[in-house]
N, C-alpha and C positions, 0 to 999 in steps of 0.2 A: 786673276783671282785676288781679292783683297781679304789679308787674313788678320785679325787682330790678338795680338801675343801678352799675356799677364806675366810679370816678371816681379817677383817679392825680391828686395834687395838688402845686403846690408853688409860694409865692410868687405865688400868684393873688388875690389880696386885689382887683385893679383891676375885674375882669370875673365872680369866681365867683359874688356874686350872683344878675347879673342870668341866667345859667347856670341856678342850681338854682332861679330862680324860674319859668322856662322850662318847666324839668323837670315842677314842680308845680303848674304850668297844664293838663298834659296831658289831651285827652280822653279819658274812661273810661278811666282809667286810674290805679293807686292806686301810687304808687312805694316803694321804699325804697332810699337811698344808702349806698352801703357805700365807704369812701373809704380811702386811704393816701397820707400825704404826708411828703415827701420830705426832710425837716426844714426848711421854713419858714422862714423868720426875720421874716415878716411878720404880720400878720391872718388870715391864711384860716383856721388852725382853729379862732378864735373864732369868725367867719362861719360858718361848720359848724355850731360848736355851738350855733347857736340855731336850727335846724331841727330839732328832735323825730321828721326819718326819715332822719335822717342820723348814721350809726353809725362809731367809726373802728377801722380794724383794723388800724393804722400797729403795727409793729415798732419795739421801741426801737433809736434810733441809726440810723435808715434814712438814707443817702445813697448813695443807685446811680444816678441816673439814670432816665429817662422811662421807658423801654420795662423796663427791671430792676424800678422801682414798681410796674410796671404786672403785669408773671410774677408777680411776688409774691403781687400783691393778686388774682391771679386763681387763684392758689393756695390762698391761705388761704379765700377765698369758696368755696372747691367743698367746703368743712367746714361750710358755714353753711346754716339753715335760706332755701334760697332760692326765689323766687316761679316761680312758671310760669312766666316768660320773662325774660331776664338782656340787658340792653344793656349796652355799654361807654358811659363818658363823659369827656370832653376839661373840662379847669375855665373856659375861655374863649369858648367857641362858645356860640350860639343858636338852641335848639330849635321847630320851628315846632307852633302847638299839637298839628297830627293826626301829626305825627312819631312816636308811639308806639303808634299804632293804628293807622296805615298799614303798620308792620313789620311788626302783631301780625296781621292779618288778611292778610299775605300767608305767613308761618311757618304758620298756621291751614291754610289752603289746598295740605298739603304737603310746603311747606319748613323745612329745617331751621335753615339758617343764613341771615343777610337783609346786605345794607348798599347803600349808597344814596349817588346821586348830590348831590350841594350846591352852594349857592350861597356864593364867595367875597365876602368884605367886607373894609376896610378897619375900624381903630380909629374913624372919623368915622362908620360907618353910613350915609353919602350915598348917596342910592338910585344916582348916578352911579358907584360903586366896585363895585354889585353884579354877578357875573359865575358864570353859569353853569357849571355843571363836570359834564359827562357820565362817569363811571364806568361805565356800561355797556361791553360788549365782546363778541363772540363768540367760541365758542372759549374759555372760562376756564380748562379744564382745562389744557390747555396754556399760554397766553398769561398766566395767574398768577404761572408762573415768573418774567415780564419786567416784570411790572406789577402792582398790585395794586387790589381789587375796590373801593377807595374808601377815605377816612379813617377812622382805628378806631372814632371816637364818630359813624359811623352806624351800625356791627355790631350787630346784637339777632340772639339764640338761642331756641330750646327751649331749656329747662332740663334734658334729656335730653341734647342736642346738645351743650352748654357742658361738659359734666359730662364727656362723652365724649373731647372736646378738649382738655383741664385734664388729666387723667387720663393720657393715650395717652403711651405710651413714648415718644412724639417729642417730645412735646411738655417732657417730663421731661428730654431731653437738653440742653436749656438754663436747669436747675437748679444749682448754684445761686441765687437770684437776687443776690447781691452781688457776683458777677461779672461783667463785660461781657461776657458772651456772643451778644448782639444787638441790630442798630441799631434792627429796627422788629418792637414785638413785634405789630401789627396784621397783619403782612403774615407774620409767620410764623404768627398763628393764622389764617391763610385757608389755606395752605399743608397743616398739618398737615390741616384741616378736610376738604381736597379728598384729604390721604393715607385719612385714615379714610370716605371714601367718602359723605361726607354731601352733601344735595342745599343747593346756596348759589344764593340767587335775587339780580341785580343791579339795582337798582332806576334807571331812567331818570327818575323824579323825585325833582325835591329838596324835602327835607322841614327840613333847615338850615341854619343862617349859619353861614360856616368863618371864622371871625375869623382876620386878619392884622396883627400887628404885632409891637412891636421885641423882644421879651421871648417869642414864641414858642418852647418848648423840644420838641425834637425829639434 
């Protein structure tokens, strides 16, 4: 299965690593990264570039902000040759190996749109910091509005479904991307997802590590 992964980046040098080797651990599962980052001033896009599936489609001069990186780079991917299923990715979290084949085979069964419940960590990884986080909910259609279906680097699509989403007049209403136009662009593509009528399944397990620490940009 060929799956292709959006990864917004910026001054992640501490933890992207061990992130995209995560990724590429994955079972059955063949990735490719597609990344934009934020201007840097650290390591991360030489760490990048020594993965050979990892492509960048950074704009020159990019400085917007997390969720702006993030429109952009989901923009510019929906021009690109991409795989049967499209996850978003965070540069700091930790993928558990069936985390990409547990989305895939529930989308398979379906659904259009996936994300999924996590396990909270600390910078130490002490299994004492580890903390369960249910994003399940009934009711999403409505109760979306107040909350949303989980953090953006569980979301995986159909490639159909992403295209749909990317595309849709609504979603275009917070175009430009180098303006601030929104705080969380994960929760407005659940949003627009649930305007264009696509089926989004909420997953009661967790598949990864939500890293917490002092450099978290939101």
């Amino acid at each position: 299965v060929k799956a292709t992964i959006l990864m917004a980046t910026y001054n992640g040098q501490n933890f992207i690593e061990e992130q995209i080797k995560s990724i590429n651990s994955q079972v059955g599962v063949q990735s490719e990264i597609f990344f934009s980052d934020d201007g840097s001033i650290d390591d991360t896009k030489k760490i990048l570039a020594k993965y050979k599936n990892c492509f960048d489609l950074t704009p020159k001069n990019l400085n917007c902000g997390s969720a702006a990186n993030f429109l952009w780079l989901l923009n510019k991917a929906a021009s690109q040759d991409l795989g049967q299923y499209v996850f978003l990715s965070d540069q700091d979290d930790i993928w558990l190996p069936s985390k990409m084949q547990s989305a895939i085979s529930i989308l398979e069964d379906g659904y259009d749109c996936y994300s999924g419940s996590y396990f909270l960590f600390d910078a130490s990884k002490s299994e004492k910091t580890l903390k369960y986080v249910n994003k399940n909910f009934d009711d999403y259609c409505l109760n979306g509005i107040f909350r949303s279906p989980g953090p953006g680097y569980t979301y995986a699509f159909k490639r159909e479904a992403f295209l749909e989403i990317v595309n849709s007049e609504a979603l275009q209403l917070f175009y430009p991307h180098t303006e601030t136009r929104v705080r969380w662009h994960d929760w407005l593509i659940f949003l627009v997802a649930l305007q264009q009528r696509l089926n989004w399944f909420i997953d009661r397990k967790a598949h990864t590590l939500y890293r917490q620490h002092e450099n978290n940009d939101t």
